[in-house]
N, C-alpha and C positions, 0 to 999 in steps of 0.2 A: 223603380225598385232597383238596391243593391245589385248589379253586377253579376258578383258571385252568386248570392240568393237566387237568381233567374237562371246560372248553368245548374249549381246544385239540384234545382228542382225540374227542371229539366232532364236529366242525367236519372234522378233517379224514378221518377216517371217512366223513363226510357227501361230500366232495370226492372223496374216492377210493369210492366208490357212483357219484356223479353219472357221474366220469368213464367208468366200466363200457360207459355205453350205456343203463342202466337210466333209463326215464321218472322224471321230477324224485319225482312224489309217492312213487311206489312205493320212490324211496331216502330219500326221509325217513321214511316208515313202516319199512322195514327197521329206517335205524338207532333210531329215537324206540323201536321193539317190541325191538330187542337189548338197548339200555340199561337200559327198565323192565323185562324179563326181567333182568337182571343183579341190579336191585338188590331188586325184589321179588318175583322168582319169577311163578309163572302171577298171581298176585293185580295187578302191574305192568300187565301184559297187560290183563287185565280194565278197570282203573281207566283205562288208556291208549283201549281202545275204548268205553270209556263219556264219555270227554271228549271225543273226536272227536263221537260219537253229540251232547251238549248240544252243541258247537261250530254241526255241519249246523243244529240247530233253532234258533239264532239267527234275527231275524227281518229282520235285517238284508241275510242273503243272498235271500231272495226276488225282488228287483227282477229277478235273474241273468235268468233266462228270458226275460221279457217285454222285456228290453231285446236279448235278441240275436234273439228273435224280430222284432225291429224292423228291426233288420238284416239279414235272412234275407228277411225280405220285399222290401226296399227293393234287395236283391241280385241275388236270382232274378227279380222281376217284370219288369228291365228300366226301372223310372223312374228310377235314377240316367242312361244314355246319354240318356232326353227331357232330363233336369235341364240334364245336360254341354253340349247342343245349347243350349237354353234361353243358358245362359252362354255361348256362342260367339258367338250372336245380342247380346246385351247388350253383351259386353265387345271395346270396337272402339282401335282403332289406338295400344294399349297396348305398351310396350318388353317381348319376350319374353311377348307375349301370351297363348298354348295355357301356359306354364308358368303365368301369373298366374291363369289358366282354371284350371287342374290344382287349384290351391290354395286356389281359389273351392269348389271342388266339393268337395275335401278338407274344409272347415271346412263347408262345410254336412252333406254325410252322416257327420262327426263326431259331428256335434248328433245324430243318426239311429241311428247301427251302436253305438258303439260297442268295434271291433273295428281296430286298428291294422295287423294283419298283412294281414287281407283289406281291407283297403281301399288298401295296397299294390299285392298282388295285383292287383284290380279295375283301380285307375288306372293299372297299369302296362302288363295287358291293351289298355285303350281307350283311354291316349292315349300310348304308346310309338312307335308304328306312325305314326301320322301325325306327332309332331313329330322324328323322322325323316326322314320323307319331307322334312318342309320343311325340314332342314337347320338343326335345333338341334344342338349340342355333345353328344357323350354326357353331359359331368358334369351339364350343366344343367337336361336331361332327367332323370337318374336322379336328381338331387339334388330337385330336386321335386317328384316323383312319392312319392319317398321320406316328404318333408316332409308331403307331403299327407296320407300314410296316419299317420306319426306322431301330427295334431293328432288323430286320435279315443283316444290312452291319455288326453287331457289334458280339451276339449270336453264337457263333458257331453252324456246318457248316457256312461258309461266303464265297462264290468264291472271294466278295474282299480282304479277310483274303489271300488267296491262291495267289491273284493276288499280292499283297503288298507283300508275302514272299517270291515269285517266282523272282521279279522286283530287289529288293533290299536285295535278297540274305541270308535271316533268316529263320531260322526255321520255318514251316510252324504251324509245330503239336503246337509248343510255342507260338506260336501268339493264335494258337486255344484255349490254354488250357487259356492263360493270359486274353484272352478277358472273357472270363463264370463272373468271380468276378465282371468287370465294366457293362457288361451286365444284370446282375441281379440289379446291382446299379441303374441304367438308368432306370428298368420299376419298380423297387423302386420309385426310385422319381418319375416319372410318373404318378403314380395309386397314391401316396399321394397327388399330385396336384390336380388331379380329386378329390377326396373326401373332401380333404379343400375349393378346388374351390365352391364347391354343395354347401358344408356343409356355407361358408360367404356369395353365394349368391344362393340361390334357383331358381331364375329365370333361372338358364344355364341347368337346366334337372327337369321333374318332380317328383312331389313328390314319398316319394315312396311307400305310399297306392295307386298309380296309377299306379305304376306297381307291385302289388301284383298278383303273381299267386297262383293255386295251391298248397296247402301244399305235400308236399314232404317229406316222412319218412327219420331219417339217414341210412333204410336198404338199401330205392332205393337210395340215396345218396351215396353209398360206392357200391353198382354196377353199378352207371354208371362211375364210378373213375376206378374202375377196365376193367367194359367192352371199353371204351371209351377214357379214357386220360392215365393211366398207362401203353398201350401198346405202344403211342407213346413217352412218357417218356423214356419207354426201351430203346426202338431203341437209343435216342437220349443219352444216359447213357454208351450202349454199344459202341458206335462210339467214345467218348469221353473216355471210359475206354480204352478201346483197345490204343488209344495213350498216357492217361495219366501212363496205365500199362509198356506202353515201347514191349508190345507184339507183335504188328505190326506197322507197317509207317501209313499216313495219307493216303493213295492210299488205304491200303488195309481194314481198318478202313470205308472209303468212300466207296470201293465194298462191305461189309457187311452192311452198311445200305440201300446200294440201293437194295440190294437182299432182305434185311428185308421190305422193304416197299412195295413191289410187292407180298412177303409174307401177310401181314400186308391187302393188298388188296382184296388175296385171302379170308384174314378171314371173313372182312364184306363185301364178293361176290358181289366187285367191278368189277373185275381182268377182261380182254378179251384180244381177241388176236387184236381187234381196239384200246384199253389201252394200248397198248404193242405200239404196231406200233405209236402211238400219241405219246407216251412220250419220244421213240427212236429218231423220229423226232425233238422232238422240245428241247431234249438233244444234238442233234446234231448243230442244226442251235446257240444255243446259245455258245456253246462252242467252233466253229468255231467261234462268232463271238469274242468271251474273246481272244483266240489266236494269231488272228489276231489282237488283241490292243497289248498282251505282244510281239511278234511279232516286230513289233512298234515301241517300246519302247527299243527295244535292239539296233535300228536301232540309236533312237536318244543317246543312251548312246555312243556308238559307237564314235559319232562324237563330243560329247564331250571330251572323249580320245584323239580322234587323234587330236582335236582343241588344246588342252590343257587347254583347257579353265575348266574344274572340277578340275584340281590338283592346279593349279593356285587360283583360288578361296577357296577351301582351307588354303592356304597356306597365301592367301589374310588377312582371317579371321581369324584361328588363329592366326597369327601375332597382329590384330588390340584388338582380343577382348581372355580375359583368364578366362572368368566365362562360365563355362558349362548351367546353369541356365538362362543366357540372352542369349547364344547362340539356347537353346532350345526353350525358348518366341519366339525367333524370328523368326525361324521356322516353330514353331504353327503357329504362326500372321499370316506370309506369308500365310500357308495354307488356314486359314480363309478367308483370303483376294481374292486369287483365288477363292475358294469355291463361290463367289459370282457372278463368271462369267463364270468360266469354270469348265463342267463337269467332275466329277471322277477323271474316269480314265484317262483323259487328266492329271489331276494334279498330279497323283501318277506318270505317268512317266516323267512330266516334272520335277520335285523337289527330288524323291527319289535318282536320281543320282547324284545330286547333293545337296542331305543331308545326304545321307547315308556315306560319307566320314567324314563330320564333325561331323556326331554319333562316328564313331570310334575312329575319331583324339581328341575327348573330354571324350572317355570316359562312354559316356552316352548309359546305356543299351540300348540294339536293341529291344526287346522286348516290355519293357516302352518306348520306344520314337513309335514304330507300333502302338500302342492300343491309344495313343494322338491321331495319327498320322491318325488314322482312325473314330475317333470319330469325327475333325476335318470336316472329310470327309462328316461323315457324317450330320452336320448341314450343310453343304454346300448344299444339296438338300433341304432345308428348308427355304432357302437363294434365295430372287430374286437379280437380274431380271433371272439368270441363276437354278430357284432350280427344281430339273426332277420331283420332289414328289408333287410341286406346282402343276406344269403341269397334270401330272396324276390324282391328286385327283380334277383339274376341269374337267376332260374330263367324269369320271364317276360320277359326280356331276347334281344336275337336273338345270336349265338356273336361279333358285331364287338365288340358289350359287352362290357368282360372286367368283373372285377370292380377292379383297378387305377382303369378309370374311376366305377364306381359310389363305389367310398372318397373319392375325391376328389369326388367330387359331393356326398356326405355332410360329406365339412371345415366350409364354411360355414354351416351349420344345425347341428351340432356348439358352433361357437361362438357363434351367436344365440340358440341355447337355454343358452349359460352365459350369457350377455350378459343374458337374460329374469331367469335364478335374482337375479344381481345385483340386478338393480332388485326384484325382489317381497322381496329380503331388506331391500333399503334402504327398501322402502317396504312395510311388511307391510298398512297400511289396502288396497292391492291384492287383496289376498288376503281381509284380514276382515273389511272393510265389508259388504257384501252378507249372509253369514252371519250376519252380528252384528242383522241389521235380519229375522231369520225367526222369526217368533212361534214 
């Protein structure tokens, strides 16, 4: 059979599974186990669950745990609302200020969680309610609340950093180290949005005699920096050093911050042994549930191999087309274009194995083409009718929200995150500098 005929029908199998209702992994396993059932009988099957089996034992996924455990702590214990407070205290007579807050906090427990949806969630929880009360805009509210939670797919720690390196076979630590420069980029633009936003039109957050508080010394200013934000800088410094040092792996990098963070708990007499057991738990349930996508995903590369259908398309493409540059576009595109329909991690394993080939056969760093590739990603949740961060930030939203306003809240950070992809492609040292300097 045709090639193309075998991914087409493939592909869209896969689409009409997803569409069912069926959880993502459980329909790539379906179809990845009909296929190799078709073409090799129970032996298919066999060889299909022994590749997932080496897949899981990569050493690459390890980090998984220890980093959402990071986040589980820093969730439950309650030191993100000290942190939040901490930055309220600091950040004074700013245009659209509690958003420019939101986003402060956003990029720090990025560095921290990991976890884009629930950190959604979280900010949209604790600072919905108040900037509200004070007479933000819906869009301006949900669109940064939004933004906030977004910067942790990109931010180091990322489990989709870990999942994207693991899937498609690159460096994990280099993706970590590559994304920090576009990440900072991202809540860059960000926060200058918000403030020119304010600053042309006044009506999207109140003034800011209205939200004047308290005058605040620079002494208590530089102890709540210290008691309050510079320990979770550390942590996030040390985790990050330790790989950029070349001194240990991404695993063991990821157990020192989870150890730090339970530390970190102890100090502002969070810590229990109900803290413990919470955060054990719902490090577990999550990371079984990441597993069983990469899991998945081996399942469907697999039968890609044995179809031939990824060497073939290759081989398709470079024949047809000899610019690395429009082969990249067009990969991006694709991404985008999924991202509008089908979740995440759906798309990283359906496309990574079949781009990760034509990254190599062109040339085109692995690294810089990840941090695209992931950025991609993530406007894709910003993105209807399929976007998870639309969904979440109506669900903690109060019923004046519709989601009309969250969409448009979401537009302008839709385009700041193409605006980001642009500059890291025109300028890729953004991206590979830093990795290129990790012993």
């Amino acid at each position: 059979m045709e090639w193309s005929l075998v991914l087409t029908l493939i592909l869209v199998c896969l689409v009409a599974v997803m569409f069912t209702g069926l959880p993502i992994a459980f329909s790539f396993l379906l179809v990845s186990g009909f296929a190799m059932f078709s073409m090799m009988g129970f032996g298919g099957l066999r060889q299909l669950v022994l590749g997932m089996q080496s897949q899981l034992c990569n050493f690459n996924f390890t980090p998984i745990p220890f980093f959402v455990i990071m986040g589980e702590v820093f969730f439950q214990s309650g030191i993100i609302t000290r942190t939040m407070d901490a930055l309220s205290r600091l950040v004074r007579r700013v245009p659209g200020r509690l958003s420019v807050i939101t986003l402060l906090g956003g990029g720090i427990f990025a560095a921290l969680s990991g976890s884009s949806l629930a950190n959604t969630a979280m900010f949209g929880s604790l600072m919905m309610p108040e900037m509200m009360r004070r007479g933000y805009s819906k869009q301006m509210t949900t669109g940064s609340i939004m933004a906030s939670g977004a910067l942790a797919m990109i931010i180091p720690p990322s489990n989709q950093v870990v999942m994207l390196g693991g899937i498609a076979n690159i460096s994990v630590s280099k993706i970590l180290i590559g994304a920090i420069v576009p990440g900072v980029l991202m809540l860059i633009l960000y926060i200058a949005y918000i403030i020119l936003s304010c600053v042309r039109n006044p009506s999207l957050a109140p003034k800011l005699e209205e939200e004047a508080e308290q005058f605040i010394s620079v002494s208590e200013k530089v102890a709540t920096i210290f008691k309050d934000i510079v320990p979770l800088l550390f942590i996030f410094l040390v985790v990050i050093g330790i790989i950029f040092a070349g001194v240990g792996t991404a695993t063991e990098a990821a157990a020192l911050g989870a150890l730090a963070s339970y530390i970190l708990a102890m100090a502002y007499r969070k810590f229990s042994f109900k803290l413990l057991i919470r955060t054990l738990i719902g490090s577990l349930k999550t990371t079984t549930m990441l597993m069983l996508i990469i899991a998945a995903s081996s399942g469907f590369s697999q039968v890609l191999s044995f179809t031939g259908a990824s060497r073939q398309a290759v081989l398709a493409v470079t024949q047809a087309v000899s610019s690395p540059a429009l082969v990249l576009c067009a990969m991006l595109l694709i991404t985008f274009l999924m991202g509008l329909f089908i979740e995440q991690a759906a798309i990283m394993m359906i496309c990574l194995p079949l781009f990760m080939p034509l990254v190599k056969a062109f040339g085109i760093d692995e690294i810089w083409f990840a941090v695209l590739f992931l950025i991609l990603l993530q406007i894709g949740q910003f993105t209807p009718p399929v976007g998870m961060s639309l969904f979440v930030m109506k669900g903690v939203s109060p019923p004046e929200v519709t989601m009309t306003h969250i969409m448009q809240g979401a537009v302008p950070y839709i385009v700041l995150d193409l605006i980001a992809v642009g500059l890291l492609a025109l300028i890729p040292p953004l991206v590979t500098a830093l990795p290129g300097l990790i012993s």
